[in-house]
Structure formats: C-alpha cells, structure tokens
KOLMIRO-167762 format. One record per residue (C-alpha): x, y, z; residue number from 0; chain. Coordinates in steps of 0.1 Angstrom, whole numbers, plus 5000, padded with zeros to 4 digits. Layout:
<node px="X" py="Y" pz="Z" pos="NUM" unit="A"/>
...
***
This chain:
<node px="8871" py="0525" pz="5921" pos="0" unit="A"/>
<node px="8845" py="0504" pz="5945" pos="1" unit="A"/>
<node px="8827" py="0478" pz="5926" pos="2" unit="A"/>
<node px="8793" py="0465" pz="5932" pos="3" unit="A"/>
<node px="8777" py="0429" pz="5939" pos="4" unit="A"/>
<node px="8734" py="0424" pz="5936" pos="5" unit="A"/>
<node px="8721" py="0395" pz="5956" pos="6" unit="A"/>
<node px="8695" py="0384" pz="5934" pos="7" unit="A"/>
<node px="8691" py="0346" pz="5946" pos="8" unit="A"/>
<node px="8663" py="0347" pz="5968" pos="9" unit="A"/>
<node px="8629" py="0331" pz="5960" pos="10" unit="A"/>
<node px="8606" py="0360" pz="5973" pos="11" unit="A"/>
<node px="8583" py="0341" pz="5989" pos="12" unit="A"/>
<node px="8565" py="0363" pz="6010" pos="13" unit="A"/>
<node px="8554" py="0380" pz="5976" pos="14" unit="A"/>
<node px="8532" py="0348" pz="5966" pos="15" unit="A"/>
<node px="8514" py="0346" pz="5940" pos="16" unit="A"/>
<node px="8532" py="0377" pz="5921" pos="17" unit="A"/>
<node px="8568" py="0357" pz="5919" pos="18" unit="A"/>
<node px="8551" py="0324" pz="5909" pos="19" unit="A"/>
<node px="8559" py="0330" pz="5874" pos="20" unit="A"/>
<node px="8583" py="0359" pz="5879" pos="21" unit="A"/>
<node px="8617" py="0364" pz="5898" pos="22" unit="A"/>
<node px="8613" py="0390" pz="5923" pos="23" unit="A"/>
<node px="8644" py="0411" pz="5905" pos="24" unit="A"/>
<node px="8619" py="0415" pz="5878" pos="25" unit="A"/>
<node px="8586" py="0429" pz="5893" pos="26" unit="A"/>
<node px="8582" py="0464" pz="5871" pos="27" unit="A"/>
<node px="8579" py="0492" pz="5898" pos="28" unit="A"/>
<node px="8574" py="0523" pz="5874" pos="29" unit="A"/>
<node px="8578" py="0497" pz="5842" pos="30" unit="A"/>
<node px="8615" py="0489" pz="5854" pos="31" unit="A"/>
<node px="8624" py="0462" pz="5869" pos="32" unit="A"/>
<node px="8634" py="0464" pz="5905" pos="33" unit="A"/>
<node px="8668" py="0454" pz="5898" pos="34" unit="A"/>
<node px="8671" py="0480" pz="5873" pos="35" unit="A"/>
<node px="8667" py="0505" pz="5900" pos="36" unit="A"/>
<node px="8696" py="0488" pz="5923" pos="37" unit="A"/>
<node px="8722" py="0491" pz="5890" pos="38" unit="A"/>
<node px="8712" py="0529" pz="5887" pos="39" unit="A"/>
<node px="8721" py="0535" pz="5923" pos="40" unit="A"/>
<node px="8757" py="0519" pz="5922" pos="41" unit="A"/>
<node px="8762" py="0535" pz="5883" pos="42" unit="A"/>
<node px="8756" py="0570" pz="5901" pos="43" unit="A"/>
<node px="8784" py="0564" pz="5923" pos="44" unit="A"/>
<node px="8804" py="0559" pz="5896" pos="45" unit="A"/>
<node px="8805" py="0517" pz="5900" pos="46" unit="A"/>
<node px="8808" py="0500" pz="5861" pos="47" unit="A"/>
<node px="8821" py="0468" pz="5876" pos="48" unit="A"/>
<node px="8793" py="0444" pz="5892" pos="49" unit="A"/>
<node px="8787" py="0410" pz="5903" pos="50" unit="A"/>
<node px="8748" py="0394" pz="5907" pos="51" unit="A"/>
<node px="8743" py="0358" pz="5919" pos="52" unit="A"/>
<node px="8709" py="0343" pz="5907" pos="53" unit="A"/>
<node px="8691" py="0309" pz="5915" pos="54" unit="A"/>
<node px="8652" py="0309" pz="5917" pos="55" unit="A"/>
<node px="8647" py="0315" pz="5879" pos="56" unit="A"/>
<node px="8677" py="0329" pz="5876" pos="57" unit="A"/>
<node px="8673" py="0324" pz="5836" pos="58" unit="A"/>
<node px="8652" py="0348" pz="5836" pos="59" unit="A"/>
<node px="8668" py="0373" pz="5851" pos="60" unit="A"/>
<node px="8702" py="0368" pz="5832" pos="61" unit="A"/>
<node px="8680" py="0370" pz="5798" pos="62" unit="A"/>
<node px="8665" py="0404" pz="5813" pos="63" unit="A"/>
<node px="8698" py="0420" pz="5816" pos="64" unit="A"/>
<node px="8724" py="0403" pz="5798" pos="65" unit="A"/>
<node px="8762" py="0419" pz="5801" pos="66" unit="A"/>
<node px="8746" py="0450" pz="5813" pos="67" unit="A"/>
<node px="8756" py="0475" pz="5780" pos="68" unit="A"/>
<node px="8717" py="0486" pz="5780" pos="69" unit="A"/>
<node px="8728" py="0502" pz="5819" pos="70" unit="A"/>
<node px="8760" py="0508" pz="5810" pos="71" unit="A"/>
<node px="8773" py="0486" pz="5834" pos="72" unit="A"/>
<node px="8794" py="0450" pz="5827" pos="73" unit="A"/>
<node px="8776" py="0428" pz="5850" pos="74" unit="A"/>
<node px="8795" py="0393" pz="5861" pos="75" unit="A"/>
<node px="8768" py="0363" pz="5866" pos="76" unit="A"/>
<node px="8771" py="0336" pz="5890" pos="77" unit="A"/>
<node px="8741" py="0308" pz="5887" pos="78" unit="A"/>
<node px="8736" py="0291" pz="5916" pos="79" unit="A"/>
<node px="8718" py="0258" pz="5921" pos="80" unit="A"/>
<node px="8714" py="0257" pz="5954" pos="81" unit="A"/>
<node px="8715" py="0292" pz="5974" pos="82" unit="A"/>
<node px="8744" py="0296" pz="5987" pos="83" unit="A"/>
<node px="8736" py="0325" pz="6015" pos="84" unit="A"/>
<node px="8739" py="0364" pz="6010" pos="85" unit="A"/>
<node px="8779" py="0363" pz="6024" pos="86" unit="A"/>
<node px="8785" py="0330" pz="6000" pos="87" unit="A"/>
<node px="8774" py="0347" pz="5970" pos="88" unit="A"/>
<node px="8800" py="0373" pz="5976" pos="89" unit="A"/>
<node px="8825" py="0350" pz="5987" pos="90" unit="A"/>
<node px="8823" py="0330" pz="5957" pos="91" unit="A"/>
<node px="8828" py="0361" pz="5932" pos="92" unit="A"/>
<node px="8857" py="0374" pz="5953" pos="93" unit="A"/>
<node px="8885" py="0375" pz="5920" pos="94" unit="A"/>
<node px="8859" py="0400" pz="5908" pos="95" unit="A"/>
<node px="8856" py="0422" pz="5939" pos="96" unit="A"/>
<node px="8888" py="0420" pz="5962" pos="97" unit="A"/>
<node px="8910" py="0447" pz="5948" pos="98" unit="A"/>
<node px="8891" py="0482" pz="5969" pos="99" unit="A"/>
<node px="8857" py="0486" pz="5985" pos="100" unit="A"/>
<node px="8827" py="0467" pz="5976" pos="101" unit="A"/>
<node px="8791" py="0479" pz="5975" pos="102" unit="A"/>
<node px="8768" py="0452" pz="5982" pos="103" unit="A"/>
<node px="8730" py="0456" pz="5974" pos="104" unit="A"/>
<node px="8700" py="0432" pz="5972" pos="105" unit="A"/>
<node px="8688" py="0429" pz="5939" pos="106" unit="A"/>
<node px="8652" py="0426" pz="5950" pos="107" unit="A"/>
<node px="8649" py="0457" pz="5968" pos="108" unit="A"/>
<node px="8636" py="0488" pz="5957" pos="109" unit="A"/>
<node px="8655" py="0517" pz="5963" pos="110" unit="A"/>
<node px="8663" py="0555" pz="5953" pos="111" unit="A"/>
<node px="8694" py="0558" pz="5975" pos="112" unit="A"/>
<node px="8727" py="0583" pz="5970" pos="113" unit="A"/>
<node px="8753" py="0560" pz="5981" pos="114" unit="A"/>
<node px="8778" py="0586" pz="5980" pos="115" unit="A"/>
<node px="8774" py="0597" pz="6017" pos="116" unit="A"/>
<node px="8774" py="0565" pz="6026" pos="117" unit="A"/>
<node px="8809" py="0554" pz="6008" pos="118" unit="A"/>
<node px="8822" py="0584" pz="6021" pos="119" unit="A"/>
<node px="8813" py="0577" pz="6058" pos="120" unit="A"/>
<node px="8826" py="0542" pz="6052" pos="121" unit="A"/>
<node px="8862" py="0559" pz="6039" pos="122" unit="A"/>
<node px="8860" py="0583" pz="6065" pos="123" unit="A"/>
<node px="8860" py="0558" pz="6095" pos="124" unit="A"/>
<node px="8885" py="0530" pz="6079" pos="125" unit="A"/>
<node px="8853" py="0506" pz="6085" pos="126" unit="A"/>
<node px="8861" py="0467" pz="6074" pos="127" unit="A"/>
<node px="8821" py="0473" pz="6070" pos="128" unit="A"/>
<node px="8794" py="0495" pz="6066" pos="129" unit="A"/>
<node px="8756" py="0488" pz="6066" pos="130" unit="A"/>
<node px="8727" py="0519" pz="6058" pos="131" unit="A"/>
<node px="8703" py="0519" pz="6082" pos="132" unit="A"/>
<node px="8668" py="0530" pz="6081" pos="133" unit="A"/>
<node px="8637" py="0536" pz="6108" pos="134" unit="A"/>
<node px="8612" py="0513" pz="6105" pos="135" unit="A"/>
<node px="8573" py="0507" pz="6127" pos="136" unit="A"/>
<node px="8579" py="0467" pz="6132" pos="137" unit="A"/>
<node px="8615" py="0458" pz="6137" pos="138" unit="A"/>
<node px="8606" py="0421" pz="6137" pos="139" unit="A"/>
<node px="8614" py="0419" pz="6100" pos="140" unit="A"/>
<node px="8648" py="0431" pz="6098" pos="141" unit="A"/>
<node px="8678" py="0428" pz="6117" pos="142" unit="A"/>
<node px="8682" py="0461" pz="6137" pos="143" unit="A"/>
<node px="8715" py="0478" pz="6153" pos="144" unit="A"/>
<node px="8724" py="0498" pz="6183" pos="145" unit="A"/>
<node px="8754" py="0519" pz="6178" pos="146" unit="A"/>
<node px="8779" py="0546" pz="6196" pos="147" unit="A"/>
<node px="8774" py="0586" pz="6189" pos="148" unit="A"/>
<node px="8802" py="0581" pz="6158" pos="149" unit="A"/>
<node px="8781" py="0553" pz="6141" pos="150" unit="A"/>
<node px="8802" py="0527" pz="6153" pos="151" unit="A"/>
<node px="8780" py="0493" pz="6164" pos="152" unit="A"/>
<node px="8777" py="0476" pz="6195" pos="153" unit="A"/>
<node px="8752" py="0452" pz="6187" pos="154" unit="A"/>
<node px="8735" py="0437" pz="6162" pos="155" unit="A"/>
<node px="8699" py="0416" pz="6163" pos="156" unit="A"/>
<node px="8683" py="0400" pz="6138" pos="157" unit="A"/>
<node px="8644" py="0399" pz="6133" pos="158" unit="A"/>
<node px="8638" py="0401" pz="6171" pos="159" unit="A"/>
<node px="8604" py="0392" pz="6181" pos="160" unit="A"/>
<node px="8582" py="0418" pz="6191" pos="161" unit="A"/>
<node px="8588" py="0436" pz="6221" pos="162" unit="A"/>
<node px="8622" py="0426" pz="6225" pos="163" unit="A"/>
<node px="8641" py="0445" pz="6198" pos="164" unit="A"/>
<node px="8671" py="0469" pz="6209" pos="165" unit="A"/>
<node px="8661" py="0495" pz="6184" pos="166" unit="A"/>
<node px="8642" py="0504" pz="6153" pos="167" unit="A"/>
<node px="8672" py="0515" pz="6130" pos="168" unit="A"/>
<node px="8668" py="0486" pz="6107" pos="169" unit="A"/>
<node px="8695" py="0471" pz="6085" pos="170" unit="A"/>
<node px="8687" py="0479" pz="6046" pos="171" unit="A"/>
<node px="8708" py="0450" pz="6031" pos="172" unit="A"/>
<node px="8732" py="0480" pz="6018" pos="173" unit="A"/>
<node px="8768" py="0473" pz="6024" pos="174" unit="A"/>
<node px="8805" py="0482" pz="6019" pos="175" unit="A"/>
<node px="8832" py="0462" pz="6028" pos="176" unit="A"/>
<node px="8867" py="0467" pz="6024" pos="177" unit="A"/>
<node px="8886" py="0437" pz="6005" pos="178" unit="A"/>
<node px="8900" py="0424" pz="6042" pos="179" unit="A"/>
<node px="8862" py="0411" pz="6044" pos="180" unit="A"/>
<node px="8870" py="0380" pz="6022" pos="181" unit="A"/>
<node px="8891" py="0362" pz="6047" pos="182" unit="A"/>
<node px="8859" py="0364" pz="6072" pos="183" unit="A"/>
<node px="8837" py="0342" pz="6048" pos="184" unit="A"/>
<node px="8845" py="0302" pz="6045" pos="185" unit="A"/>
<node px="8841" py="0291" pz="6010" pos="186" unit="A"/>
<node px="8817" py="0262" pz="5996" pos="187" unit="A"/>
<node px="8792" py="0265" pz="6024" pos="188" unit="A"/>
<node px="8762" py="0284" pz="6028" pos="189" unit="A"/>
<node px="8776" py="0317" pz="6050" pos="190" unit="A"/>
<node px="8748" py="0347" pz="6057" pos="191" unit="A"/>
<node px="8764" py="0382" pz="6066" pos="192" unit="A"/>
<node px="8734" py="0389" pz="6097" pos="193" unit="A"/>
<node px="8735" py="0353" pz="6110" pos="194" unit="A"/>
<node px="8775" py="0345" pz="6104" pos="195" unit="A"/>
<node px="8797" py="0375" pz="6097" pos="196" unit="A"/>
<node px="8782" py="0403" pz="6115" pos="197" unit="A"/>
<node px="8785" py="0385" pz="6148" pos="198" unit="A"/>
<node px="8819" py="0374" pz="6140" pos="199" unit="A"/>
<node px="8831" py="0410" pz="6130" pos="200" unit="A"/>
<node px="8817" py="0422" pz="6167" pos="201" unit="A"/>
<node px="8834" py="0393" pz="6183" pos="202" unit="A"/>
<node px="8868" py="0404" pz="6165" pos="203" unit="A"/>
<node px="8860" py="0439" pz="6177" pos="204" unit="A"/>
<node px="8872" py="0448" pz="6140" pos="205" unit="A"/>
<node px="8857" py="0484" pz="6129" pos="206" unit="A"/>
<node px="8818" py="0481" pz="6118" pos="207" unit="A"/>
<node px="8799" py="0510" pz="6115" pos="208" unit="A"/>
<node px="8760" py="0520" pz="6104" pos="209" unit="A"/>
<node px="8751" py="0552" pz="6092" pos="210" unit="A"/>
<node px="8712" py="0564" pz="6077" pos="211" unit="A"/>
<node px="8699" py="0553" pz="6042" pos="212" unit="A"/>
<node px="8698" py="0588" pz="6025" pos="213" unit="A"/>
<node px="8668" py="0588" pz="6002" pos="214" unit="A"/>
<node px="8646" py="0559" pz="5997" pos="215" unit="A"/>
<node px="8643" py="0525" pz="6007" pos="216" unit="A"/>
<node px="8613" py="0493" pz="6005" pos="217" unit="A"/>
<node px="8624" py="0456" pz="6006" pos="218" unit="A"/>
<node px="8590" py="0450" pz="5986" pos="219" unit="A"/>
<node px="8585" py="0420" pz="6012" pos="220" unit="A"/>
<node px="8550" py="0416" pz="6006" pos="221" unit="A"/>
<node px="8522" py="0421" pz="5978" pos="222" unit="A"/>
<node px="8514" py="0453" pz="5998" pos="223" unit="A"/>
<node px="8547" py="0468" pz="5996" pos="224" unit="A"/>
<node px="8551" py="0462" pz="5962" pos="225" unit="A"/>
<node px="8518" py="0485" pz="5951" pos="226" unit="A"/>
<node px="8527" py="0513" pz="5970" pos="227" unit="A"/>
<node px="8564" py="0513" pz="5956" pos="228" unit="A"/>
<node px="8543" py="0518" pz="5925" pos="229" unit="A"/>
<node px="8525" py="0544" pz="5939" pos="230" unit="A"/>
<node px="8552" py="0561" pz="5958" pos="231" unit="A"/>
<node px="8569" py="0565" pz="5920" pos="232" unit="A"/>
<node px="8538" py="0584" pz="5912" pos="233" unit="A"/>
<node px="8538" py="0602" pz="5940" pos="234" unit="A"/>
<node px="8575" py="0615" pz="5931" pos="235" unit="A"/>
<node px="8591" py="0597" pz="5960" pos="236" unit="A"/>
<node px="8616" py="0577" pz="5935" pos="237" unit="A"/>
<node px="8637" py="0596" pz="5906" pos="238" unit="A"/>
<node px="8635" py="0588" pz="5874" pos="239" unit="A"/>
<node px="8639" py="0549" pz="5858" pos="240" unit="A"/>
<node px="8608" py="0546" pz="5843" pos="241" unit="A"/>
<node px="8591" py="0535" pz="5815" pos="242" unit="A"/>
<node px="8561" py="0552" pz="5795" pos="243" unit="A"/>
<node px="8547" py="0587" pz="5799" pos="244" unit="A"/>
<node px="8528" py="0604" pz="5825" pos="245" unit="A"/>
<node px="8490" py="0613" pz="5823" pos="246" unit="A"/>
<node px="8481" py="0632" pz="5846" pos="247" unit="A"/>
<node px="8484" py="0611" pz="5878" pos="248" unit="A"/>
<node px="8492" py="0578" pz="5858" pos="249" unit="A"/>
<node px="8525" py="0561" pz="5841" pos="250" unit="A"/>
<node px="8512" py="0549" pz="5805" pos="251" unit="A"/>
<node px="8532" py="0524" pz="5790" pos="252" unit="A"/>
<node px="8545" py="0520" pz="5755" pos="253" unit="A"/>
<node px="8520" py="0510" pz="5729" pos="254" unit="A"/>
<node px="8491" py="0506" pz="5761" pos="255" unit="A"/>
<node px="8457" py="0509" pz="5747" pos="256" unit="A"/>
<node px="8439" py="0529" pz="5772" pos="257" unit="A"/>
<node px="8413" py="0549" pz="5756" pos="258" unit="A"/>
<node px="8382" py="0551" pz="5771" pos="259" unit="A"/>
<node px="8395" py="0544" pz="5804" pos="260" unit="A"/>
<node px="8394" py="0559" pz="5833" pos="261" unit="A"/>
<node px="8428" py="0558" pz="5858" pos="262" unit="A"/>
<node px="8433" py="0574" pz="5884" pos="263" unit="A"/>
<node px="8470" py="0570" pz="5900" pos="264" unit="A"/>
<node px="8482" py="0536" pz="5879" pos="265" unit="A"/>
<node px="8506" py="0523" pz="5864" pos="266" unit="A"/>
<node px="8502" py="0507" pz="5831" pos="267" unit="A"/>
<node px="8525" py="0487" pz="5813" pos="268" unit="A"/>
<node px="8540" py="0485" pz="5776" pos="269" unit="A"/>
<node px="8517" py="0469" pz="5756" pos="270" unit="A"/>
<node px="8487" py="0465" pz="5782" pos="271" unit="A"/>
<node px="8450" py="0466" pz="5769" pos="272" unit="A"/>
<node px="8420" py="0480" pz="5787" pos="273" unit="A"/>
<node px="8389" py="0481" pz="5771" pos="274" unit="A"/>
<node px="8368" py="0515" pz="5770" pos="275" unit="A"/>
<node px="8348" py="0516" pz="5804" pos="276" unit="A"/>
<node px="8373" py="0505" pz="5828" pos="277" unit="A"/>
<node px="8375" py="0526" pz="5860" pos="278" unit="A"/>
<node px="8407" py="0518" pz="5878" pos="279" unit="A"/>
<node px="8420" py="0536" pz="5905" pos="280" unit="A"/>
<node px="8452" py="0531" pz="5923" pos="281" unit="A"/>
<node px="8460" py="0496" pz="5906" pos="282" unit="A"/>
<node px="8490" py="0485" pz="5882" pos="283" unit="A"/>
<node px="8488" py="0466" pz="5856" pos="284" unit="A"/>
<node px="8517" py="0445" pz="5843" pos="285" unit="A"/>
<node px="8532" py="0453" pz="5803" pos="286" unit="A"/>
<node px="8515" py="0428" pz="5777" pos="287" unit="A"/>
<node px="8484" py="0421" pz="5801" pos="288" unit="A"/>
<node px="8446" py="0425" pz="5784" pos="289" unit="A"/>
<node px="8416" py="0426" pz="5803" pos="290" unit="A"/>
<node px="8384" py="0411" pz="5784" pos="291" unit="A"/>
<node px="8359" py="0430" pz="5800" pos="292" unit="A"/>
<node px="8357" py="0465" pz="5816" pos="293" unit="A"/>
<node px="8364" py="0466" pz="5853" pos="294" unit="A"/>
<node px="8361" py="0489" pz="5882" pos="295" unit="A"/>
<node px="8388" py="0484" pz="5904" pos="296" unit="A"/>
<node px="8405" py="0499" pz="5930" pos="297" unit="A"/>
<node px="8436" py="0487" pz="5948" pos="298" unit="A"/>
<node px="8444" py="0460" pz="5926" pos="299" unit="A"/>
<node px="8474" py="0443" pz="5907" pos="300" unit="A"/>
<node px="8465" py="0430" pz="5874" pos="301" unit="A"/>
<node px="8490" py="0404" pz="5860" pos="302" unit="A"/>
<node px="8490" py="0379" pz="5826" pos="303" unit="A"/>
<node px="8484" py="0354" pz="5849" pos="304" unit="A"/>
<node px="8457" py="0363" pz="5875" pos="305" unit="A"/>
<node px="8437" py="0398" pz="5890" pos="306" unit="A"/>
<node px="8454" py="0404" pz="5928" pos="307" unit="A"/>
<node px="8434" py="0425" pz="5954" pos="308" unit="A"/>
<node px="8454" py="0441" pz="5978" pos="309" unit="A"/>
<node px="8441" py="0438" pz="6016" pos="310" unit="A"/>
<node px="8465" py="0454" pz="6041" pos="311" unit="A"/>
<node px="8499" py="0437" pz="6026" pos="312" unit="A"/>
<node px="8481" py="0403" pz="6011" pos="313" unit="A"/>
<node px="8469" py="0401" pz="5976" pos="314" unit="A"/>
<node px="8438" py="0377" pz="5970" pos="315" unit="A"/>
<node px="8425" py="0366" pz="5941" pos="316" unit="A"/>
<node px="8401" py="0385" pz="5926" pos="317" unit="A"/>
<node px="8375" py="0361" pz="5932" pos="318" unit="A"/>
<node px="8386" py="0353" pz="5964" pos="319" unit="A"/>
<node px="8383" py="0390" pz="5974" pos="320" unit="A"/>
<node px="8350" py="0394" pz="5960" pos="321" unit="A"/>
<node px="8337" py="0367" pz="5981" pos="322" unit="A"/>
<node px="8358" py="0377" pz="6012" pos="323" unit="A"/>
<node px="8334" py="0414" pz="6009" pos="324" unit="A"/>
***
C-alpha cells in the first residue's frame, strides 16, 4: 500500500499579509484548511500512512491536526528548524516511506485531485518517478516538462522566464516515487526535487514520466488565488470538505451570526459576526472574525487581524484600497 508525505514547510510568502499570523497549510478554503483537502486526496486512494514536515509555524499546524484520527489518517511529524528543501524533507522521513511507492503532495496546495489514475500510470510504466502535470497561461511560476507520446520526459525547466519556456504543462508538486528514489537524495543538506533530483534522474536516464492532473489543481500562490479557491468551492469546482451549510450561493459557518445580511457568493466562517446591513458580495470571511460596523464590500478577505481587498492577485489593506480608488 503506497504511503503519502505533505510538504508543509514553506513560509508562503507570496501570500503576505494572510500568512503573517497563519501557516499557509491552514488558510480555510470552504472552512477546511487547505491541508485538510491534501489528506482527503491521498485517504481516497486508500493511503492511512503519512509523513508532513513543518517549519514556519509549524506549531500551529501540528496543534491543527494532531495524529490525524479526526481524518482518519496516522500522520508522522517532522519539525524542522531550518527548511531543509522539498527532496530533504522526504529524505529525512525515509524509515516511514521506503517499503512501496510514495505519494508526495504539498501541503499548501489546494486540490480536488483522483490520484488513482495517476498511481496507476506510475505502476503501469515501472517509473522511479511520476509528476501530474497541469496547463497553465504563465509558465514562469512553475517548473514545466516536455515529454515523449508515452508520457515519458525529456526535459524538465524550472520557472523559465517568459518567452523562453519549452512548454506550458506545468509541474503540480504531485509525486510518486518508487522506494529506489531514496538513494538519489544526500542526507543532512538542503536537496530540492526540481533544482537537484529531477536533473539528476534525466542525467541517469532512469524512467521519469508526467501524466495530466485529473480534476483540480491551485497552488494558492497569491492573495488572488486564494479567493477564488473559495469561490471556485461555491461554484462546485471542488468536492465536498467543507464546513457549514449552504445558502443559497454562500457557505455559512457554524454558529455565524448573519442575519440581516446580505451575501452574495461568500464564505463565512464558524463563529463569524456580521451586523444587520452588511452587503458583501464575493468576499470570505475567516471563523471567529466580527465586524463592528456594516460594510458593503465586494471582493474582499475579511480576517481577525485586518480587511484585504483583492486587486488582480494582491490584497491591500482596506484603507489602502480605499485610497488607491
């Protein structure tokens, strides 16, 4: 039975101000945090066994999810004081993951994705490793392959500057390696699959394959992203794993107060207050926030710790917004 390993140690930066306070793992998309949604992908595959490495409030996220019984998962933890790259947090849980294939998965994505096809394409070819691949507009901020007609890839580029990118089939962070992967990654340093191991699997000529994403697929890189994940939930473009109950276009938290408000397409979060006389349209606010005043707002993320409009991908300050107009 494969097991399954999260990559949950980056600091999200690109997601300013939203993971000042919060671990990008934990931003609710549909009231769940986006990790949550990783762990229901590999338990619908049938994985029970995984491994997350954490470092950029890693607490948190450990305290979120504990030993995993509430997913019905056992999850293995690995707290990391200094990042040690996406191959090294692997490497470094390898007595947990080197008996049969490994499904590797970043923690901080948000994704809807039947991995079966994908671990069966991987079985099918006797691949030492297998990414999911997906089309994207900008290539520039992923790494991107070009392969053969059976899947199998001949190169590999990593955020290539515009213009110069061999393809747009982007690489998703999604993974399966068989256990002869381990030997590939030197222990104790700071290794990165794109940067280190890809290139070193093509220069072996060893058996590395792509094959398409089936369902879907955001890296939430930027504040932008991360509102229409939300909205994309309402929108029924992700299954299931949420929190609260739908009205009529909206997702209502637990205990939210939201009489007297009108919403159209938000998500509101357990325990949120809005006072009568709010208008907010396409917005989400985050569980245990309370607004003071009624608000018309439209494209807007409302946290406990500041009011985020959302301009292209960028989130301003309220404020700052207000006087940007």
């Amino acid at each position: 039975m494969p097991r399954g390993m999260l990559l949950a140690a980056g600091r999200g930066t690109r997601l300013g101000p939203l993971t000042d306070h919060v671990p990008k793992p934990l931003l609710p998309v549909a009231n769940t945090p986006v990790m949550a949604h990783g762990i229901a992908c590999l338990r619908r595959l049938g994985i029970s066994e995984i491994c997350a490495n954490v470092c950029y409030r890693g607490e948190q996220i450990i305290a979120a999810f504990g030993d995993g019984s509430a997913q019905d998962v056992r999850l293995h933890w690995l707290y990391e004081h200094t990042a040690s790259g996406t191959a090294g947090g692997l490497k470094a849980m390898q007595r947990y993951l080197d008996q049969d294939t490994v499904v590797v998965i970043a923690g901080d994505a948000m994704l809807d994705i039947d991995l079966a096809p994908l671990y069966a394409a991987h079985q099918t070819h006797g691949a030492l490793a297998t990414l999911a691949t997906i089309p994207v507009p900008d290539p520039s901020l992923y790494g991107v392959v070009v392969t053969e007609a059976d899947g199998r890839i001949m190169r590999f580029q990593e955020k290539p500057t515009p213009g110069t990118e061999i393809s747009r089939q982007a690489n998703t962070g999604i993974y399966l390696f068989a256990p002869e992967i381990f030997p590939l990654i030197p222990a104790g340093v700071c290794v990165d699959f794109a940067m280190d191991v890809f290139p070193e699997i093509l220069r072996r000529g060893l058996p590395f394959y792509a094959f398409p994403a089936q369902g879907y697929w955001t890296d939430v890189g930027k504040p932008g992203d991360y509102l229409q994940a939300n909205l994309d939930y309402l929108a029924g473009r992700i299954r299931g794993m949420a929190r609260g109950t739908r009205r009529d276009d909206n997702l209502i938290g637990d205990h939210a107060q939201v009489e007297g408000a009108q919403l159209r397409r938000c998500v509101v979060g357990d325990g949120a207050v809005l006072p009568p006389g709010c208008a907010l349209t396409e917005c989400v606010v985050w569980p245990h926030t309370t607004l003071d005043r009624p608000l018309t707002l439209t494209s807007v993320l409302i946290t406990p710790d500041g009011i985020y409009h959302i301009v292209g991908r960028a989130a301003l300050p309220l404020a700052a917004a207000t006087a940007a107009r």
